[in-house]
C-alpha positions as a Markdown table, in Angstrom:
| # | Residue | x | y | z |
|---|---|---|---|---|
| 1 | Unk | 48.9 | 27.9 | 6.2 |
| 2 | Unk | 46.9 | 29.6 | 3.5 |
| 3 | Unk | 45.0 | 25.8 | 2.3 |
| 4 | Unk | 43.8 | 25.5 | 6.2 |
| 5 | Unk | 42.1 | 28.9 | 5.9 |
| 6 | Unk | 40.5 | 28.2 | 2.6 |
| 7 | Unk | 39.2 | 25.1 | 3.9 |
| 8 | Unk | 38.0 | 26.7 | 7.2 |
| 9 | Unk | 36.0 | 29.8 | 4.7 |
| 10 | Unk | 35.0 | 27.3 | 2.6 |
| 11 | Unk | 33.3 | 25.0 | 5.1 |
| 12 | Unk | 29.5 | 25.9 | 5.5 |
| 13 | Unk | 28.0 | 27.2 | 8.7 |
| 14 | Unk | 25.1 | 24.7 | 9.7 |
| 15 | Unk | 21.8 | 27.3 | 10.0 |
| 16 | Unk | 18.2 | 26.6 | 11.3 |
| 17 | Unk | 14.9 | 28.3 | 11.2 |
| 18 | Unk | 12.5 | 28.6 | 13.9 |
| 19 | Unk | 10.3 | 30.1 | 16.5 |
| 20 | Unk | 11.3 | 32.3 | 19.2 |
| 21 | Unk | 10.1 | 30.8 | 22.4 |
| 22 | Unk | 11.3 | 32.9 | 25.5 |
| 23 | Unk | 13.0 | 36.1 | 25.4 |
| 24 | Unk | 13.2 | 36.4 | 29.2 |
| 25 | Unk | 17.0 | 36.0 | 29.5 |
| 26 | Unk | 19.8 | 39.4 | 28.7 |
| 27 | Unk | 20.7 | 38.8 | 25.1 |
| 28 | Unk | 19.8 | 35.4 | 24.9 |
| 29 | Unk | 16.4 | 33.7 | 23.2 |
| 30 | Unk | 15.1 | 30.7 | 22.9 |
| 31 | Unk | 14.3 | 28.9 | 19.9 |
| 32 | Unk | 12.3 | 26.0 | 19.3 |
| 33 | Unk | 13.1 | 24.3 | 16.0 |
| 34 | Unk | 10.7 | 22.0 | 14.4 |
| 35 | Unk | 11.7 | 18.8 | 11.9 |
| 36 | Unk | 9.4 | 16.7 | 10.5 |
| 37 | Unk | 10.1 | 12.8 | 11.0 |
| 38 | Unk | 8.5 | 9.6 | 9.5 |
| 39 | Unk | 8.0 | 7.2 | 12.4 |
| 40 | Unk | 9.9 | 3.8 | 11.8 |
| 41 | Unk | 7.4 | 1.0 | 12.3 |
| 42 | Unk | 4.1 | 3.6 | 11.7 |
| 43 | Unk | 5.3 | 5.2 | 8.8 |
| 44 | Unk | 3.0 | 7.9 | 10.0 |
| 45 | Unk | 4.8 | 11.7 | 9.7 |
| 46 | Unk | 5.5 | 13.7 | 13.4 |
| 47 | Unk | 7.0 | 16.5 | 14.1 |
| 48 | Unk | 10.2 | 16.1 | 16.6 |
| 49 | Unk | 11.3 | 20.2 | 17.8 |
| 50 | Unk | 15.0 | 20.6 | 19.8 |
| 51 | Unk | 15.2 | 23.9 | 21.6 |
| 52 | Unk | 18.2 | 26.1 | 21.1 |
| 53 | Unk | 19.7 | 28.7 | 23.4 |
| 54 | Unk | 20.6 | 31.5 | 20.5 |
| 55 | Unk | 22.5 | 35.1 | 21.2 |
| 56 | Unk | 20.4 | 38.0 | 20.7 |
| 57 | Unk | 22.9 | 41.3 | 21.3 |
| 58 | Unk | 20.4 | 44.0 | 21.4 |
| 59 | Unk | 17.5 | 41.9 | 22.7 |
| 60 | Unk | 15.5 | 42.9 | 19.9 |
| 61 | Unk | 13.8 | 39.6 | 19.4 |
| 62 | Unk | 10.6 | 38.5 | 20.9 |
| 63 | Unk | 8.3 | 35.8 | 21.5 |
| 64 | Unk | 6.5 | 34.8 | 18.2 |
| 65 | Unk | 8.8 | 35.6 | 16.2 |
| 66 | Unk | 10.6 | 33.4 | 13.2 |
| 67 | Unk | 14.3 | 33.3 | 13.0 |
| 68 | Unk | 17.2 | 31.9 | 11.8 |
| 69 | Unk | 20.1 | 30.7 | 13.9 |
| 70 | Unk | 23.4 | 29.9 | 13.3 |
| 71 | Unk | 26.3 | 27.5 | 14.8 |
| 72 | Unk | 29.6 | 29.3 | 16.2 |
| 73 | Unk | 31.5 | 29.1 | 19.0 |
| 74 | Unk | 30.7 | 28.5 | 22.6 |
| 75 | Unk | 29.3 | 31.9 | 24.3 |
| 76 | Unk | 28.1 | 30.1 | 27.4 |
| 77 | Unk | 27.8 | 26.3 | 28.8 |
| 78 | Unk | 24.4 | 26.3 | 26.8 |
| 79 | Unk | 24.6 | 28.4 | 24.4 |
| 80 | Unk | 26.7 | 28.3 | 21.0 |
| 81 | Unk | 23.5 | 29.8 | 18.2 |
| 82 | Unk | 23.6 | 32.9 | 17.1 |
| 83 | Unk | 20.5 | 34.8 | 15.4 |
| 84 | Unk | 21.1 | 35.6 | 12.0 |
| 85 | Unk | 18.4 | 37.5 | 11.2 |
| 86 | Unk | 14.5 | 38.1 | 11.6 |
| 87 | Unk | 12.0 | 36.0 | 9.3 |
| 88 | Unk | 8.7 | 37.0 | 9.8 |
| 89 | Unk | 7.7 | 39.1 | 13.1 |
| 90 | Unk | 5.1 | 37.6 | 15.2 |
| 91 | Unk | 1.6 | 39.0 | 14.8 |
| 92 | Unk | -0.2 | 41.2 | 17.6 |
| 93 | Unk | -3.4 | 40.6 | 18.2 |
């Protein structure tokens, strides 16, 4: 019993970084996450982004602003990210 829970502590949490998009929803955000690809017949480098739906408790998150998300379990049907932690606020203009 004890080697399953060492193996489950042990295995590491898959975390992005990226750019809060909407914060229109209760405690939810959006997060667009950019990756940077080399094109297979080009060769030329472009940037591919996935959108993520992440859990933000005390909607304290807003648009602008750089994040970092971690996997868990299901909260919703689209939403299984939660946000770790702030990264840089967004700058007002």
């Amino acid at each position: 019993m004890s080697e399953t829970q060492n193996t489950q502590a042990a295995k590491r949490q898959r975390t992005l970084i990226g750019q809060v998009v909407s914060n229109k929803m209760d405690k939810t955000v959006v997060v667009r996450v950019e990756r940077r690809v080399k094109h297979p017949i080009f060769g030329k480098i472009i940037v591919r982004s996935n959108k993520y739906k992440a859990h933000d408790e005390t909607n304290q998150y807003n648009e602008g602003d750089k994040v970092e998300i971690a996997e868990g379990r299901p909260i919703s049907r689209d939403k299984s990210w939660t946000v770790v932690r702030l990264l840089e606020a967004a700058r007002v203009i």
